[in-house]
NUKOLGU-857243 format. One line per 10 residues: number of its first residue (from 1); for each residue x, y, z of N, C-alpha, C, O. Coordinates in steps of 0.02 Angstrom, whole numbers, padded with zeros to 5 digits. Example, Ala and Ser with C-alpha at 12.3 -4.5 7.8 and 13.67 -1.06 7.14 Angstrom:
REM residues 2
1> 00660,-00284,00390,00615,-00225,00390,00660,-00165,00390,00712,-00166,00423 ~ 00642,-00112,00354,00684,-00053,00357,00645,00002,00394,00670,00057,00402
***
This chain:
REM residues 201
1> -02966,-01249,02126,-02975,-01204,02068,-02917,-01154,02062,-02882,-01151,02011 ~ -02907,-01110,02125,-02837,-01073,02117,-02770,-01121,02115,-02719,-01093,02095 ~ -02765,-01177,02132,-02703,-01223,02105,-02698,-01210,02054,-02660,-01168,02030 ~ -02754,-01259,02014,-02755,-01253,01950,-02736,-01201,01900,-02714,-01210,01844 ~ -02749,-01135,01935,-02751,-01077,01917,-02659,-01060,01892,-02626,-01043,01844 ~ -02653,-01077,01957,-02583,-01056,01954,-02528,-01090,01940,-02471,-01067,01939 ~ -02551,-01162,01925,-02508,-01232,01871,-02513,-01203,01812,-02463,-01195,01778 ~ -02587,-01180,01787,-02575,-01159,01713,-02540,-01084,01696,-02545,-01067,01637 ~ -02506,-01037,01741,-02484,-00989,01736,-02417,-00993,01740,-02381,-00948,01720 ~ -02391,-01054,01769,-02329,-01067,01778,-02315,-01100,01699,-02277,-01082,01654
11> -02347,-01138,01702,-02351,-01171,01613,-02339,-01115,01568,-02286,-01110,01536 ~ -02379,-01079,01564,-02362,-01058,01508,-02302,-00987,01530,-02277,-00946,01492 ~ -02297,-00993,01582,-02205,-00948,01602,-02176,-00977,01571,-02152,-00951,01520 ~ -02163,-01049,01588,-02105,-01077,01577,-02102,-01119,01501,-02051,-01150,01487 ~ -02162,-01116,01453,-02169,-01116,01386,-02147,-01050,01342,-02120,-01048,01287 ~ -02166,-00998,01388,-02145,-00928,01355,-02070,-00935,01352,-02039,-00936,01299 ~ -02034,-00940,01431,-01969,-00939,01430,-01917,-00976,01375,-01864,-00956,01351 ~ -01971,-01062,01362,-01929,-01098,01322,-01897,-01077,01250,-01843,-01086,01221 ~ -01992,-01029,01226,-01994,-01001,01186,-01934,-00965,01144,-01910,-00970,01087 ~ -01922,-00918,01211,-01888,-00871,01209,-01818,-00892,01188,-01786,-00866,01142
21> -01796,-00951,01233,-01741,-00983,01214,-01691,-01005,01140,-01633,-01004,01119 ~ -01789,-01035,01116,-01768,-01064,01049,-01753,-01004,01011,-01698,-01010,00984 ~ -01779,-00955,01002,-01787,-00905,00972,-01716,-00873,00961,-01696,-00855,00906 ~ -01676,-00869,01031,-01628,-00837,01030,-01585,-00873,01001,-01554,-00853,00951 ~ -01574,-00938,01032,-01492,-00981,01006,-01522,-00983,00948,-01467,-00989,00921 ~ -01570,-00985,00888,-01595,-01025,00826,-01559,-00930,00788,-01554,-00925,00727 ~ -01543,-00880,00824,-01544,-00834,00764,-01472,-00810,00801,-01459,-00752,00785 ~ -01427,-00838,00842,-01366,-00839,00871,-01339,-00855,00840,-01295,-00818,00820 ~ -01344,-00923,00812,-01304,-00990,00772,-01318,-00952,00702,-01278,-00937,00658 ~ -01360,-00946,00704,-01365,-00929,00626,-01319,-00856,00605,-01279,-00855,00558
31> -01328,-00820,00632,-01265,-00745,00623,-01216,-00777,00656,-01199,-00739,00701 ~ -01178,-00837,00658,-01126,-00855,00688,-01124,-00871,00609,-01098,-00833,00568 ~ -01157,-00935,00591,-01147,-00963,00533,-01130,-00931,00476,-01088,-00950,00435 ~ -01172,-00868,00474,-01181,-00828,00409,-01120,-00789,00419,-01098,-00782,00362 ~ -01077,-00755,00463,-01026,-00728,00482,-00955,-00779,00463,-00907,-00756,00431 ~ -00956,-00847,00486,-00905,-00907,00462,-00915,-00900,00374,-00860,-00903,00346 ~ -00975,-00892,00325,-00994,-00923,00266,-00959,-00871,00231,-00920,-00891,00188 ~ -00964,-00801,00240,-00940,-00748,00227,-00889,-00731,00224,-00871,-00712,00168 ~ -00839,-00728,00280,-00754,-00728,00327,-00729,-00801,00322,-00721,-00829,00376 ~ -00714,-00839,00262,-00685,-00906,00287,-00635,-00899,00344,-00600,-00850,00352
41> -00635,-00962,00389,-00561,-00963,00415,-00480,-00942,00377,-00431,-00910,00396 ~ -00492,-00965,00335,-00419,-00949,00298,-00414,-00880,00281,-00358,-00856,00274 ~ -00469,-00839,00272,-00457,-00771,00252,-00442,-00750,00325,-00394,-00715,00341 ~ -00484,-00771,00367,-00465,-00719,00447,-00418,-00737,00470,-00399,-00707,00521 ~ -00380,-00789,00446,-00302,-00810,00461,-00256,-00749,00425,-00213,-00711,00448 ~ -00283,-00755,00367,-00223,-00727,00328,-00248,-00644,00354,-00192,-00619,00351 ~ -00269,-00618,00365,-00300,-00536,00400,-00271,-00532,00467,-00248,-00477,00484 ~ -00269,-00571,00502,-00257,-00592,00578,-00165,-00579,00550,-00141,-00527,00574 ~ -00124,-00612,00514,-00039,-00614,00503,-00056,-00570,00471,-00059,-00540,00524 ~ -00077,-00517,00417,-00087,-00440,00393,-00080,-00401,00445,-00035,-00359,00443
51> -00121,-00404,00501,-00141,-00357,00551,-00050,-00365,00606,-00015,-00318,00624 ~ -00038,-00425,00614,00008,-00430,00683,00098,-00408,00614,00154,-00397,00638 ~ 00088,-00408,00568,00147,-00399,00537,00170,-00324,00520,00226,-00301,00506 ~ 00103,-00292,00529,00103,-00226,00506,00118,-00188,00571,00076,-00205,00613 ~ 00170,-00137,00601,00178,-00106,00658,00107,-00059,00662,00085,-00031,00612 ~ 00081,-00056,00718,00016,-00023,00750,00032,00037,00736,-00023,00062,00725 ~ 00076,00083,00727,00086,00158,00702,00104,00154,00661,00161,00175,00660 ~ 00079,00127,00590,00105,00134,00523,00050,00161,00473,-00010,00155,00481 ~ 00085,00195,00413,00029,00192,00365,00028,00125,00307,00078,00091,00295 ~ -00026,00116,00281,-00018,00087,00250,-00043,00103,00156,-00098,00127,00143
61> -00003,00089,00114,-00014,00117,00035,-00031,00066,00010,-00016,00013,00038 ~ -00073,00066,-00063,-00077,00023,-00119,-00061,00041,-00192,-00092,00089,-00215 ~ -00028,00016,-00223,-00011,00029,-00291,00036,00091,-00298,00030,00134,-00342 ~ 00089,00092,-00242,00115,00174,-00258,00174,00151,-00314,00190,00095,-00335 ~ 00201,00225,-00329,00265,00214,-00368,00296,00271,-00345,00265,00317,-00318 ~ 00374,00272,-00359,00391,00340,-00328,00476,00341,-00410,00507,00300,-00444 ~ 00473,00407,-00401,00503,00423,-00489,00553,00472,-00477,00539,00516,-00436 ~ 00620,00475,-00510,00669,00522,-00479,00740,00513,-00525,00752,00465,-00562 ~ 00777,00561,-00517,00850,00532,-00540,00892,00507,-00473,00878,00524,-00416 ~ 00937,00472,-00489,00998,00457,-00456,01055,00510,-00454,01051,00564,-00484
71> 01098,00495,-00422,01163,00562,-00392,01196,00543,-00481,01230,00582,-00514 ~ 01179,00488,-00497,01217,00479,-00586,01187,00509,-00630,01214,00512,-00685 ~ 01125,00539,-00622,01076,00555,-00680,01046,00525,-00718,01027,00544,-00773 ~ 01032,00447,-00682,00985,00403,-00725,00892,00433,-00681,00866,00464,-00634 ~ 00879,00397,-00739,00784,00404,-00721,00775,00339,-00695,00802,00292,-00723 ~ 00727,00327,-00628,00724,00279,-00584,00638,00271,-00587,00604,00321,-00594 ~ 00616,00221,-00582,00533,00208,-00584,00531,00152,-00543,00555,00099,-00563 ~ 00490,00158,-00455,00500,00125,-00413,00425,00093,-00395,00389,00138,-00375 ~ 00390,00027,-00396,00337,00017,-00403,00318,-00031,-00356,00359,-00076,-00346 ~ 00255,-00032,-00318,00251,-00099,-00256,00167,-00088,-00265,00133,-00038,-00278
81> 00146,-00167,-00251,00075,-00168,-00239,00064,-00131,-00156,00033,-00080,-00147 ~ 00083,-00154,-00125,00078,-00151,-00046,00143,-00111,-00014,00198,-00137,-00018 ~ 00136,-00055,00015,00178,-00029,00058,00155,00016,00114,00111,00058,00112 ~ 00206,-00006,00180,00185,00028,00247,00265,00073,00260,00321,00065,00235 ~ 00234,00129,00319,00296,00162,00329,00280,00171,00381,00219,00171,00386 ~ 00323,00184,00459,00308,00210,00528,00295,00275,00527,00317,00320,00492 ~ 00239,00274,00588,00243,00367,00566,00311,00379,00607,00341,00427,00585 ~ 00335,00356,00647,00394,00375,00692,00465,00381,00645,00518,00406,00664 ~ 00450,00350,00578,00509,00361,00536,00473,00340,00462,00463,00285,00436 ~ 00463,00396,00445,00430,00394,00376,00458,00384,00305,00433,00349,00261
91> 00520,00425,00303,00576,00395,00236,00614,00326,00236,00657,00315,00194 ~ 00596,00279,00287,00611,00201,00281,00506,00189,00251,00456,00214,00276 ~ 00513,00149,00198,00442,00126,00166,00447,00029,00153,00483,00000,00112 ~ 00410,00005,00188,00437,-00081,00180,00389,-00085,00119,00344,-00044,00117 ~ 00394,-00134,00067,00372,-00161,00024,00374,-00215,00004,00427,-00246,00005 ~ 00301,-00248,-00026,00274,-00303,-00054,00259,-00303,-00126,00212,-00270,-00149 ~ 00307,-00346,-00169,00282,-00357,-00236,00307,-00290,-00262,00269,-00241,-00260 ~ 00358,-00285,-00283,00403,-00240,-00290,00412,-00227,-00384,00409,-00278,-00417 ~ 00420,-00176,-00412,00470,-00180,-00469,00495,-00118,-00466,00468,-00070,-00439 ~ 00583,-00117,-00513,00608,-00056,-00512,00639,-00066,-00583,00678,-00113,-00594
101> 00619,-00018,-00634,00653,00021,-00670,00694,00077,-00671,00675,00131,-00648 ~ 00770,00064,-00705,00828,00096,-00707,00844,00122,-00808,00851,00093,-00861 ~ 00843,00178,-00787,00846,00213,-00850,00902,00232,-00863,00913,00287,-00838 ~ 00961,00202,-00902,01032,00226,-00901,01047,00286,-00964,01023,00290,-01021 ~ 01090,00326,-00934,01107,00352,-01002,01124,00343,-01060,01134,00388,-01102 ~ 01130,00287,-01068,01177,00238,-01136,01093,00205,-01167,01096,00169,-01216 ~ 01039,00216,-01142,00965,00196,-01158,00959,00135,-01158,00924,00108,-01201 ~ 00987,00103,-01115,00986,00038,-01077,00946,00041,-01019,00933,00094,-00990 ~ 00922,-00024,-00998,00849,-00043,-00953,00867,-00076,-00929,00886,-00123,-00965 ~ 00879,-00084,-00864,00884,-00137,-00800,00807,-00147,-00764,00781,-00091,-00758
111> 00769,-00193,-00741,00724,-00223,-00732,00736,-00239,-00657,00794,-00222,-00644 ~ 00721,-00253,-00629,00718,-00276,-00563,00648,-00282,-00511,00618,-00235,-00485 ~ 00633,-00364,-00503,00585,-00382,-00480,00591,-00422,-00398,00630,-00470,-00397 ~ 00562,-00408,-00345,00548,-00432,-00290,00489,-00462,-00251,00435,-00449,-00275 ~ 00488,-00498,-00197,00431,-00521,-00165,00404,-00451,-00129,00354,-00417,-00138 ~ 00467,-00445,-00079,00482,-00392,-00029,00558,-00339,-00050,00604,-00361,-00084 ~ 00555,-00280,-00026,00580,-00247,-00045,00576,-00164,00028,00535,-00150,00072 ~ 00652,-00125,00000,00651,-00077,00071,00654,-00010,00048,00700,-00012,00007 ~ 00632,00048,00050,00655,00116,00023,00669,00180,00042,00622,00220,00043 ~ 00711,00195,00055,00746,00260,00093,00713,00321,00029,00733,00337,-00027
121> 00655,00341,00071,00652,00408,00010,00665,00463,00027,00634,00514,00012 ~ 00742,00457,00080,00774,00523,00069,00849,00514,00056,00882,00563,00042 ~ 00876,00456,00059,00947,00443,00026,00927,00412,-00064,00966,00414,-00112 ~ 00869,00391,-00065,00827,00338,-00129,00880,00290,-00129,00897,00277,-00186 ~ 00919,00252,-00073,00922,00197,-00087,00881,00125,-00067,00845,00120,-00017 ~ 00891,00077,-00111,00809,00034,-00110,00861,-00040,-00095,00917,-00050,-00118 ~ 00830,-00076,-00061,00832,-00158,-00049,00791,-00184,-00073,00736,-00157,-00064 ~ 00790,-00243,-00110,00761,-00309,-00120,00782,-00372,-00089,00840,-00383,-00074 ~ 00732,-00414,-00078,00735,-00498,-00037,00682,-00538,-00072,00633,-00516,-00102 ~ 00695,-00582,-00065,00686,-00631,-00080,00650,-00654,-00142,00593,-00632,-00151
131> 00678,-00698,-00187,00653,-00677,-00258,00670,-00646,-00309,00630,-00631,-00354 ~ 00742,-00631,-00309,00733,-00551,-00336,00771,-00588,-00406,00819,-00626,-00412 ~ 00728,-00558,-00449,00764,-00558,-00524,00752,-00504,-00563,00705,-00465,-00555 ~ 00806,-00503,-00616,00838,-00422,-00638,00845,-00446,-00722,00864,-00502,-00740 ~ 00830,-00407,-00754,00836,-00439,-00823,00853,-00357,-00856,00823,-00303,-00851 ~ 00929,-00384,-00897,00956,-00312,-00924,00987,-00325,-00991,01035,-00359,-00973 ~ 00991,-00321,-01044,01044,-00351,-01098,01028,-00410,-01127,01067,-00432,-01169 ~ 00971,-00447,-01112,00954,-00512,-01136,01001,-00551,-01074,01039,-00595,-01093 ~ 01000,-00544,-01044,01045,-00572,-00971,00985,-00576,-00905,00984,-00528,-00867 ~ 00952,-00615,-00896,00912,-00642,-00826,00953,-00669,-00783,00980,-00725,-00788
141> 00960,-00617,-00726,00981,-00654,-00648,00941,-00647,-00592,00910,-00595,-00580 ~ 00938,-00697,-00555,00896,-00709,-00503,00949,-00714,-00436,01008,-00729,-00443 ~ 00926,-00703,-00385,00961,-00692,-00304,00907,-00687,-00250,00850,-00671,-00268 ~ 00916,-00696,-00200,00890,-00690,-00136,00898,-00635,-00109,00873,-00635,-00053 ~ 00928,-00575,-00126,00949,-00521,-00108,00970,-00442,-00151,01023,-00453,-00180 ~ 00953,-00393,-00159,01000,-00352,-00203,00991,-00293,-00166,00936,-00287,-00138 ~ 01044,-00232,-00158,01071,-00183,-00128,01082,-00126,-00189,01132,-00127,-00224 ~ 01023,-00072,-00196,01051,-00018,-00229,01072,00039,-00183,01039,00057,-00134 ~ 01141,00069,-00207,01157,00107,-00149,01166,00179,-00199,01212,00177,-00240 ~ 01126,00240,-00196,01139,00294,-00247,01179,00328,-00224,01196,00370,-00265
151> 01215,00335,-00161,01265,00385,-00158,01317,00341,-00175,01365,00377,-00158 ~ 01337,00300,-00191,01406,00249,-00217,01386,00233,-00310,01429,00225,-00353 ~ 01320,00231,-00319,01319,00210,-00387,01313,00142,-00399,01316,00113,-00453 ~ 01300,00110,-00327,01302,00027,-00350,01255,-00003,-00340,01217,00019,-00297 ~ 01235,-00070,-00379,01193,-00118,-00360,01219,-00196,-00355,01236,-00234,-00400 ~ 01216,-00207,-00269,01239,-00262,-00246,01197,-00330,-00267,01137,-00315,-00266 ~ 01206,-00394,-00285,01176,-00433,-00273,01202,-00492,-00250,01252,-00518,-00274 ~ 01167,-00516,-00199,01202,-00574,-00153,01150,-00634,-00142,01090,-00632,-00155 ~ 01186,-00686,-00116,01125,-00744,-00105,01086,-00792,-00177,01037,-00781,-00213 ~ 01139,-00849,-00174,01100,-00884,-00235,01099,-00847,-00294,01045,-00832,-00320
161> 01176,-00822,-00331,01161,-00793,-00371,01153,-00840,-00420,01175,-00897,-00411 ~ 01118,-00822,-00483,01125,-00844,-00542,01107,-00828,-00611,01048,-00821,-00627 ~ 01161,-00819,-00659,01146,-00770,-00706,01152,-00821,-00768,01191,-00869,-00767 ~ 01109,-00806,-00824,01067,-00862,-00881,01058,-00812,-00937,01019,-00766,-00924 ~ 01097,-00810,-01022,01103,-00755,-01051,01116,-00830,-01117,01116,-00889,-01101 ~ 01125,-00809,-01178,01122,-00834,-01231,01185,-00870,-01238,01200,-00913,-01280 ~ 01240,-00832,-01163,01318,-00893,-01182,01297,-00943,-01148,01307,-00999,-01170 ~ 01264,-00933,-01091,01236,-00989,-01041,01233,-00991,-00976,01217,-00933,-00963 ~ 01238,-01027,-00910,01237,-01006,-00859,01302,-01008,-00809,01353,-01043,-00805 ~ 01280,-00966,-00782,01357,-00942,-00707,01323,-00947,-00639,01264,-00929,-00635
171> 01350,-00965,-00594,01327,-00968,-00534,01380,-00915,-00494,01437,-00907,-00517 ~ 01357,-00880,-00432,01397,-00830,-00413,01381,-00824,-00345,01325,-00835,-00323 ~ 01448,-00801,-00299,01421,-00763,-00214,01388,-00696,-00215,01347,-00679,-00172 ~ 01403,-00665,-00258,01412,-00602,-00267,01419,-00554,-00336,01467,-00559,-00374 ~ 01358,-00500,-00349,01381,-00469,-00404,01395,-00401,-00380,01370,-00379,-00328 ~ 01436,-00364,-00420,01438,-00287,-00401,01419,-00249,-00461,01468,-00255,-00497 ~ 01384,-00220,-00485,01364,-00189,-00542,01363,-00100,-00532,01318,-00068,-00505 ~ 01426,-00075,-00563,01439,00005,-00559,01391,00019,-00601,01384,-00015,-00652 ~ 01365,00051,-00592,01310,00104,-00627,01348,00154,-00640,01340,00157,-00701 ~ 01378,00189,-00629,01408,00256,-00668,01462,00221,-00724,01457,00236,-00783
181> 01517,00170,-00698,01557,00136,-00767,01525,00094,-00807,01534,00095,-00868 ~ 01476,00047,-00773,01455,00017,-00803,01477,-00058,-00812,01465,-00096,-00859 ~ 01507,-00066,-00760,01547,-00122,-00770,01523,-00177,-00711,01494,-00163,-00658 ~ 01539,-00228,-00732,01501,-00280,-00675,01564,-00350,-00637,01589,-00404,-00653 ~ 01562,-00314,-00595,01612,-00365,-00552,01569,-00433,-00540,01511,-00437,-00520 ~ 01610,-00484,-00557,01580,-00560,-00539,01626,-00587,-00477,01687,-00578,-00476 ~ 01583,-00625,-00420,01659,-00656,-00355,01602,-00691,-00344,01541,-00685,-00339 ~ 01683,-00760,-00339,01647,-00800,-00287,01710,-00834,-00228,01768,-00852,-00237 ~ 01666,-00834,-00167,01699,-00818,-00107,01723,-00913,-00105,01778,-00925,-00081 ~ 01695,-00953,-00122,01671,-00997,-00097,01734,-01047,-00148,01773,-01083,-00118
191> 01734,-01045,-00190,01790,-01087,-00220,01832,-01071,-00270,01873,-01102,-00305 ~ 01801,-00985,-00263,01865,-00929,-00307,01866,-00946,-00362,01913,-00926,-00395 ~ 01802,-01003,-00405,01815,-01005,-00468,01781,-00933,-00522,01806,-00918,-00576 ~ 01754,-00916,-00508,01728,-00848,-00546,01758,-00785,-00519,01732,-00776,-00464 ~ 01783,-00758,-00526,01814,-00683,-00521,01837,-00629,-00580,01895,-00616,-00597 ~ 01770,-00599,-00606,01800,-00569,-00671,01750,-00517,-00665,01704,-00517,-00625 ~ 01765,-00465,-00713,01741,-00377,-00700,01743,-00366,-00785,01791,-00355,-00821 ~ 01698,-00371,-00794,01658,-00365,-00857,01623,-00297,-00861,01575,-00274,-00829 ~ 01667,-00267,-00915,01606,-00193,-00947,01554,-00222,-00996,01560,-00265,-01040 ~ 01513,-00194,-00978,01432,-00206,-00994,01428,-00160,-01048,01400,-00193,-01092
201> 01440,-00104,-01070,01437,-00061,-01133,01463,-00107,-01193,01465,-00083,-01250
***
């Protein structure tokens, strides 16, 4: 009788325990599941290269713009979806999805668009990469690179140039575009067939 007793107490231990079991992995899997259905892989990929690209002491901005003259006295309008800065060096600002408007005194508009982009907001000179196209005069050029430098007055563009306007198209190493004359140096390094310095007024 106490055998018995104590077969059926073990029974139902070890029914409780199983119990217990199902219970747990059945609501484990499931906030696993519901956590995967929610967070695809591809988003926690792309958050995971957000997180390791961004330096661990940085801030990070959305939608800023930053507005100013140049040492020439043009009006400048500087625009990015995404931008981070170190706190260890705060007037370097990296940027994503870039645009910059250039307001000349002659009431001419230079355009300039980027993937990525760099900004000194205490010299205000700005870099663009990769992507970058500039549309000024009915004249669209595109490059892999462009360099505004405000204490010189210039804007460099290098890498795959190529400029597309109503005479037609030019391929180039290199543009130099004076902002205070106004004039636009064309070179190319590579088979010296383009070399000419064109005023833009």
């Amino acid at each position: 009788m106490i055998d018995r007793k104590k077969k059926l107490r073990i029974i139902q231990i070890m029914l409780l325990i199983i119990g217990f079991l199902i219970l747990y992995f059945t609501y484990y899997n499931k906030s696993n599941q519901s956590y995967e259905n929610i967070v695809s892989k591809e988003i926690q990929e792309k958050i995971k290269k957000q997180i390791s690209e961004k330096p661990i002491d940085s801030d990070v901005f959305y939608n800023i713009e930053y507005s100013g003259l140049d040492l020439a006295g043009n009006r400048y309008i500087l625009k990015s979806k995404e931008a981070f800065s170190e706190k260890s060096n705060q007037e370097i600002v990296q940027m994503k999805s870039v645009e910059a408007l250039f307001y000349f005194k002659d009431e001419t508009i230079l355009k300039v668009f980027s993937d990525f982009g760099t900004y000194n907001n205490k010299s205000l000179d700005m870099r663009f990469e990769q992507n970058v196209r500039a549309l000024y005069e009915g004249s669209e050029l595109f490059a892999q690179k462009a360099e505004y430098s405000n204490t010189k007055s210039y804007l460099t563009i290098s890498d795959e140039v190529k400029i597309s306007d109503s005479k037609g198209t030019m391929v180039a190493d290199k543009l130099l575009f004076d902002i205070k004359k106004q004039t636009l140096n064309i070179a190319s390094f590579n088979d010296k067939k383009i070399n000419a310095n064109i005023n833009t007024k």
